[in-house]
C-alpha positions, 0 to 999 in steps of 0.5 A: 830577063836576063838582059833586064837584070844585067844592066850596062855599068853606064846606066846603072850609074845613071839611075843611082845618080838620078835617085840621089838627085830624087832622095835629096842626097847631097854632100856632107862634110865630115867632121874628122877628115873634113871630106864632103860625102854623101853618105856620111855615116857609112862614111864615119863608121866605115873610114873612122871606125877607130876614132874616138867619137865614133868608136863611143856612138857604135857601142850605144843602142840604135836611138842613141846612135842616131843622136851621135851621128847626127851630132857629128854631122852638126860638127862637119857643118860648124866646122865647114861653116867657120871656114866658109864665113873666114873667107866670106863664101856662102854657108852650108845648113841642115836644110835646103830651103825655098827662101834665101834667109839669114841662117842662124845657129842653135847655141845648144847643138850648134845645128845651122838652120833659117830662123823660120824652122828655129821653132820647130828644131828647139823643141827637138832639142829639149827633148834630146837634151833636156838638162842643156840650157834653153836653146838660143837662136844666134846669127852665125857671124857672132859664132865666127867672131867670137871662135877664137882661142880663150880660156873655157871660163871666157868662151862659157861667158861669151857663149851665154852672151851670145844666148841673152843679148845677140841673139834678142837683137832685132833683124833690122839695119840697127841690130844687124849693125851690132852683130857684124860689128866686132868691136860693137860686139866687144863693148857690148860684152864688157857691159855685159859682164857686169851682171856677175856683180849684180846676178840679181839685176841680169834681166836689167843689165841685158836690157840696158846693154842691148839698149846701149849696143843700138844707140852706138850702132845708131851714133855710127849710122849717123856718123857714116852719113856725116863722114866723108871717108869710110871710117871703121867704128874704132876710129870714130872716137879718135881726135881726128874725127872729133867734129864730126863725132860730135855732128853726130852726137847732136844728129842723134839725140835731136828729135824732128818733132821734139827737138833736143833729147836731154835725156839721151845726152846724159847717156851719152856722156856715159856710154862714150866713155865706157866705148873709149875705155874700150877701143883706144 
């Protein structure tokens, strides 16, 4: 019995290593000190017990707690996150999952999960933060484009810009376009902030901009296919591909079975204005 219970050192390490493997145990990064654990709140209550965030969690009750640990663990992720998307490594989310899918981020929590679950974690959401606003499911490259520094006023509107039109885009090569692409982004943005003249019209406004963001992210489509050098969207509008800009224009608003879409030149002629204001 004795023997039973005085296991060699080697082997208890072992069988802790193979519950850790069983129990899903895997490593976390910190929030403060950016260290992976896999126990992270023993972690932050043990190492950061002086720490602000932590201090204000440890003298709440046992439900609140768990919401404030689990916040910060979101926080080690994002932070984890933004890092990783800088150097265009892989990303880290909440869960592991079967199906490698396009992560996206709660705009409420910042929680980074598969689109599939979104459903499920927003009504969790609401009831952990009922007076937040609507969660919004956004992709987690217009977080890492728009993470820079900016006034509270400015990262409030991009925030609520991400929430109402990046986020509605459909997943296919048009509205992955418009999400990846920086400049398509900011475009989008400047037509967007009209709706703090006409709050009335927001629900109008939100769907032209996306409507807009999708036809320019199409004239770059066609654009790309008609050039013969790989030309980032920003200098597409400059005079030196001006004729196969206008190629492009014409690729565009030409319908195989209606032929020429004069309404969708009229457009144009607006929208390429409002880009150029806006690029060069």
């Amino acid at each position: 019995m004795v023997t039973s219970i005085c296991m060699p050192r080697a082997h208890v390490c072992y069988k802790y290593a193979m519950f850790l493997v069983v129990s899903g145990k895997v490593l976390r990064p910190c929030s403060i000190c950016g260290k992976h654990v896999r126990r992270l709140t023993r972690h932050l209550r043990a190492v950061h017990k002086d720490a602000e965030d932590v201090a204000d969690a440890i003298g709440k009750s046992v439900k609140e707690q768990a919401k404030h640990f689990r916040q910060l663990k979101r926080d080690g992720i994002k932070k984890f996150n933004m890092a990783q998307l800088a150097l265009k490594q892989p990303i880290m989310r909440e869960r592991t999952v079967a199906k490698s899918t396009d992560p996206i981020a709660c705009g409420t929590c910042g929680a980074v999960l598969s689109r599939a679950y979104f459903w499920r974690h927003r009504r969790q959401c609401l009831a952990e933060k009922p007076d937040a606003p609507v969660p919004a499911a956004v992709p987690m490259q217009c977080i890492a484009a728009h993470s820079g520094k900016e006034t509270v006023e400015m990262a409030k509107a991009k925030k609520k810009f991400r929430e109402d039109v990046l986020s509605r885009l459909r997943r296919d090569d048009i509205g992955r376009s418009c999400v990846e692409d920086e400049t398509l982004q900011m475009i989008g943005f400047k037509l967007y902030q009209r709706v703090k003249g006409r709050p009335n019209k927001s629900v109008l406004i939100r769907r032209n901009v996306l409507a807009q963001m999708r036809i320019l992210a199409r004239l770059y489509k066609h654009f790309q296919s008609l050039s013969t050098e790989q030309v980032r969207f920003q200098e597409m509008f400059t005079r030196a591909h001006y004729e196969t800009l206008e190629d492009a224009i014409r690729k565009t608003t030409t319908s195989e079975t209606k032929g020429l879409l004069s309404g969708s030149k009229l457009t144009f002629h607006g929208l390429i204005q409002n880009a150029c204001r806006s690029v060069l």
